[in-house]
N, C-alpha and C positions, 0 to 999 in steps of 0.2 A: 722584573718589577710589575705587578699586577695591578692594572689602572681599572677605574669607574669610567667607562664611556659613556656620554647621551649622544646618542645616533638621530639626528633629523632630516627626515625621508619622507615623503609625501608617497610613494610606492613600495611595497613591500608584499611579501607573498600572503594570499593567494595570486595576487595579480605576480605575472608572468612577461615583463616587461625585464629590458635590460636592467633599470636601476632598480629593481625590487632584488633580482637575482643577483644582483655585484654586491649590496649591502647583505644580504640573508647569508649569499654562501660564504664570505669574508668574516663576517659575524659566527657564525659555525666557529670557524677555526680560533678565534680571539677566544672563544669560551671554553674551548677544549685546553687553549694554554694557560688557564685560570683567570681569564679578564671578567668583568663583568661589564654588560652589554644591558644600556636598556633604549630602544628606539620609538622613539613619539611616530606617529604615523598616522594617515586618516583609517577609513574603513573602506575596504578593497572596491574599487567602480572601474578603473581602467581599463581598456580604453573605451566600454561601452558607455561610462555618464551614469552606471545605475549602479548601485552598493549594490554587493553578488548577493545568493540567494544563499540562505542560512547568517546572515548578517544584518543586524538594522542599528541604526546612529543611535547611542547614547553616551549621555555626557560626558564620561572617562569608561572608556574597558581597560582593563588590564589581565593581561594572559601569559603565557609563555612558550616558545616554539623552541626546541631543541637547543635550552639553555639559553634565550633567548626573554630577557623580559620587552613585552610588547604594551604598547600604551596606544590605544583607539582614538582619535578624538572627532567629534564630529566637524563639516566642515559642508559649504558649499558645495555640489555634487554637478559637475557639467562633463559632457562629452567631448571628449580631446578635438576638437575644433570651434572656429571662431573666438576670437582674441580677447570678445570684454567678458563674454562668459569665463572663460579659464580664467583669465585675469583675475576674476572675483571669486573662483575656486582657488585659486592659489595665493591669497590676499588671506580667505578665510581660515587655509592652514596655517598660513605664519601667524595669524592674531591667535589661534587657538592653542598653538604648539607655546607659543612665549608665554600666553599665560599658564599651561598645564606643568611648563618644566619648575616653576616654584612651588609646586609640589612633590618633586624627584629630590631622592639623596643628591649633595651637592654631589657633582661630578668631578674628575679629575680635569675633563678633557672634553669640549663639545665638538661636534663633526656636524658637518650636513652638506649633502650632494647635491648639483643639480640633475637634470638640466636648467629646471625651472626653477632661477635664485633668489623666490622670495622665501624659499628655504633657508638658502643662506643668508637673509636679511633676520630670520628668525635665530638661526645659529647664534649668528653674529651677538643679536642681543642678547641670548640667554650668555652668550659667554659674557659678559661685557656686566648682568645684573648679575649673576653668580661668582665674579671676577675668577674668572677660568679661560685657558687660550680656546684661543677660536680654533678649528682647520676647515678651508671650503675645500670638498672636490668637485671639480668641475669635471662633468663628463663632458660637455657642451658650450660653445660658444655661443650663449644669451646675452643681447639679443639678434647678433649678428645671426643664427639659424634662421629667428622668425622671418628676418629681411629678406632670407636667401629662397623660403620659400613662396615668397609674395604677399606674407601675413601682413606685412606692418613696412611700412615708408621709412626712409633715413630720414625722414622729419623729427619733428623737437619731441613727442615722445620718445621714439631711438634714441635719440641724445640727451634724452633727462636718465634712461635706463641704462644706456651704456655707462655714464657718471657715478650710476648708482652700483654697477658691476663692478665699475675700479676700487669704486670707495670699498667694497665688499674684500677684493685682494689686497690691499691695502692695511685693511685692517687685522686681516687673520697671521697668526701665528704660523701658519704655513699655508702653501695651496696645494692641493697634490690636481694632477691631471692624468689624463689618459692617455694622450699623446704626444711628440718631442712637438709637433707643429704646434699643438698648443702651448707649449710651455716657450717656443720661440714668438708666438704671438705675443702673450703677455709681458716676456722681456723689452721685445719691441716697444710697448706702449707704457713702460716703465717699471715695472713691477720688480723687486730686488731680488735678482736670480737667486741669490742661497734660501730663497723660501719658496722656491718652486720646481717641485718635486713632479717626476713623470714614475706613475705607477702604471702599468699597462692592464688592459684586461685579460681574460682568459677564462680559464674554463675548470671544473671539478672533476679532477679526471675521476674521482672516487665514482662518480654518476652519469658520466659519458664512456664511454667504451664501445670498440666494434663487436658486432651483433651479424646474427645473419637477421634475412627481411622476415619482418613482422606477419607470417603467411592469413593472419586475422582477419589486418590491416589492407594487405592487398586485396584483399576478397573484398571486404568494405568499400576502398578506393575504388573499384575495379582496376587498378594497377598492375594485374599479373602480366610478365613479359612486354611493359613496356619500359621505356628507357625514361627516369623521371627526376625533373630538374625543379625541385622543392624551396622554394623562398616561406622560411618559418617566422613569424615578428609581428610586428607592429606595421598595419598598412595604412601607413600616414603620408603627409603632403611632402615632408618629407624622401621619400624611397621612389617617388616616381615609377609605380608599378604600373601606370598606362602603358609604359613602352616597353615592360615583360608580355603585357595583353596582348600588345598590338605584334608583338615578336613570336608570340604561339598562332594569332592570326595568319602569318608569312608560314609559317609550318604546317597548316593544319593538311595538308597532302602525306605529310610522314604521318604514319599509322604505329610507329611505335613510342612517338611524343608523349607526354604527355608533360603540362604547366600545373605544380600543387602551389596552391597558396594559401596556406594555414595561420591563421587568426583575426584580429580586427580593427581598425583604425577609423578614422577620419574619411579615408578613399576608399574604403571598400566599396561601397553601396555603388558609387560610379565604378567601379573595376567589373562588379557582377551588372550592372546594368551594358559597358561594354564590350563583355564576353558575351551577353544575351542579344546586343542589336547582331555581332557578327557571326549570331551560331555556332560560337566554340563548341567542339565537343573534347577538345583536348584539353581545357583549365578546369581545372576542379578547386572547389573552394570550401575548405572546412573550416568550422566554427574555433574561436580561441579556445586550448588542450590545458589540462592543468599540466604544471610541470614533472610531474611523476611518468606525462604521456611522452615528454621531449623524447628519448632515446628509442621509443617505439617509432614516432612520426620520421626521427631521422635515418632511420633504417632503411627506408623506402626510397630514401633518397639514392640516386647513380650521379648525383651532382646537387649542389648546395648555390642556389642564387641568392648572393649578396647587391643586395641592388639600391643605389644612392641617386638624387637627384641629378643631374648634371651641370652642380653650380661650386662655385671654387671653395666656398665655406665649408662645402662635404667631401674636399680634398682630406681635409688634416679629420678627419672622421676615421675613428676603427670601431665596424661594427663585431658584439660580442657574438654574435652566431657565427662569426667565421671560426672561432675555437672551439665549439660546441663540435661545427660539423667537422672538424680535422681531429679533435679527439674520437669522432666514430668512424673514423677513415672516408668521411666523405671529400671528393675534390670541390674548388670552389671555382663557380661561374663569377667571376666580379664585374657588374658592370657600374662604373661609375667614374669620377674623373682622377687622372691620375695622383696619387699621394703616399698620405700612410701607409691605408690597407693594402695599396697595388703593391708597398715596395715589401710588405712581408709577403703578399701573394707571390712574387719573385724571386725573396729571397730565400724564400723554403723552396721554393718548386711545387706546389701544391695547388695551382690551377694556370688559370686565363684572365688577363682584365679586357674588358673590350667598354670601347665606350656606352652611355646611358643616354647618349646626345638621338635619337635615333632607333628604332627597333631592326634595321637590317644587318648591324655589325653583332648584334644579338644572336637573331635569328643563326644569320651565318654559323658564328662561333659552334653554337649548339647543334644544326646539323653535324657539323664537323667532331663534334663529340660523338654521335648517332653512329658516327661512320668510324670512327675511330678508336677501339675498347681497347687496345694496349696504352695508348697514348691517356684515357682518363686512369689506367687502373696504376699506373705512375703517378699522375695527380695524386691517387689514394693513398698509396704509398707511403711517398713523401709529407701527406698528411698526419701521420700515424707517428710517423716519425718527430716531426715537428711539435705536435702535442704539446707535449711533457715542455719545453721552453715558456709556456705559456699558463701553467699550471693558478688555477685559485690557491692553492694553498703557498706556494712562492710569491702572489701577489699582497695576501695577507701577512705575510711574514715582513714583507717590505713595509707593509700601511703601517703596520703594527711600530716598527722601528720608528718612522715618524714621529705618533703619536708618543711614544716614550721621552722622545727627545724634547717634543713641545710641553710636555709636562712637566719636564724638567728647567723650560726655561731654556733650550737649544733649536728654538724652532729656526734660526738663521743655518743651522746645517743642512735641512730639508734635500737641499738637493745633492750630496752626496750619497744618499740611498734612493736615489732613483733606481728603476727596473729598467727605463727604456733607454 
């Protein structure tokens, strides 16, 4: 059954963020089985705050990316940190997207993700003035994240916004989620389990694949013949990458270390300012890659750091670069508290978690890889292996099911086609 989706996404490629890449490459596969897809979206600034270059705000664009109808809209423009700025960037999406979708073919079916759900406050509506089902996917728990990283107080904001997140599940014809934690979270707090759905993330094996290293790339890096433990992403308040800095600090006597940390956030600026007080010469820090470079910069990798704050909210968290790097055989260094990720980290065989509380269980771990090449090329292994369970196109196939079933009026089965 070929449905009209409106996709509402405040990220979308060229930005290079987990929720641009979950919507674009899931969207790919929906249009190849004949859906038609068309996604409202700002104009790409993430995470620097500045609309990319070959791009500038006007009133509606409309384009198309690999079968993909794409809709511009202009929008407040802030850099992924402090709270009333973003606020009023993601305030000005929702006002812009509810008013541009009354000019879209009515849809079958509307979507829209977070993390940040005044997306979903837009969704919402557009289903609601188009009388069409809602579905939110929740990558994220907002606004419990912001709390976790010391953005915002469990004071009466938090609890005017958390009110407004139930009311949000509440009213959609399904939720899908990322995770079983989340979707046990939300049982917890009332939400009627047959409309919440766990789809997990994963990765495009069509465009991840092992590679030998990028001989370019190491010349560039200066990386030849060292051992390199690459964290690729978003370096937000979030990921707590002080205690990766402070972990290559403890190292910097090994000579064949080295710390890559590839793109840009909120904490970068202090991250390079604390590699510069302690004279790293082992962290190297490149600028955000478009995504066509992912498979290059992962090459390089001899270990893949997944690295999470150390606070219980980023337990039930799975980050999408742990499928990326196990589609290219890389093993993963996990540091963060234990949960989701740790227990597929476990369950595959495909690395180490060590805690995030701390840079010396870090540190440690990672000698101990320095020292040990049978023991990571197992990690790799069993990466390669694992992959393919994790597949974007087994993820889409599942969304996809949902969506049929809410279009029909079956959104209470939702959670019988869960993935996780």
């Amino acid at each position: 059954m070929p449905l009209n989706i409106l996709f509402i996404t405040e990220n979308f490629p060229p930005e290079v963020n987990a929720a641009a890449t979950r919507v674009y490459e899931r969207a790919c596969y929906w249009v190849k089985a004949g859906h038609a897809v068309t996604v409202l979206t700002c104009f790409p600034n993430f995470p620097q705050g500045r609309v990319y270059a070959n791009y500038r705000q006007t009133l509606y664009s409309v384009g198309y990316m690999d079968g993909i109808r794409v809709i511009r809209l202009p929008t407040y423009v802030a850099r992924n940190e402090g709270f009333f700025r973003r606020t009023v960037d993601f305030l000005s999406f929702m006002i812009v997207s509810v008013a541009a979708s009354l000019f879209v073919r009515r849809p079958d079916v509307v979507v829209a993700t977070s993390p940040q759900f005044f997306s979903a406050v837009a969704g919402w509506a557009i289903g609601a003035l188009r009388r069409r089902p809602f579905v939110f996917e929740v990558s994220d728990l907002w606004p419990a994240s912001i709390a976790a990283v010391g953005a915002m107080s469990r004071g009466r904001t938090y609890r005017a916004l958390e009110a407004l997140e139930l009311f949000l599940y509440r009213r959609a014809a399904a939720v899908v989620v990322l995770t079983a934690s989340f979707r046990g979270d939300l049982i917890r707090r009332g939400i009627d389990p047959g409309k919440v759905a766990v789809v997990m993330n994963g990765v495009d094996l069509s465009r991840y694949q092992k590679r030998g290293k990028d001989q370019q790339l190491l010349e560039s890096f200066r990386l030849r013949d060292k051992f390199v433990i690459g964290y690729i992403g978003t370096h937000g308040m979030a990921h707590g990458l002080d205690n990766a800095v402070a972990a290559a600090e403890l190292l910097r006597e090994e000579d064949r270390f080295r710390l890559l940390l590839v793109g840009d956030g909120a904490a970068k600026p202090a991250l390079m300012r604390q590699a510069d007080r302690a004279k790293l010469l082992n962290v190297i820090f490149v600028s955000p890659q478009p995504k066509t470079m992912m498979p290059r910069i992962w090459s390089l990798c001899d270990a893949a750091l997944i690295h999470l704050k150390d606070e219980v909210t980023f337990s039930e968290v799975i980050p999408s670069k742990m499928f990326e790097a196990m589609a290219m055989g890389v093993p993963l260094l996990l540091a963060a508290p234990a949960g989701e990720a740790s227990r597929i980290v476990e369950r595959e065989g495909v690395g180490v978690r060590v805690s995030s509380d701390g840079p010396a269980a870090l540190a440690e771990e990672a000698r101990r890889w320095l020292n040990h090449p049978q023991a990571v090329q197992s990690y790799a292994d069993s990466s390669l292996r694992a992959a393919p369970r994790y597949s974007r196109q087994r993820q889409a196939e599942a969304f996809i099911e949902i969506l049929v079933a809410v279009s029909l009026g079956r959104g209470g089965t939702a959670s019988s086609m869960s993935t996780g």
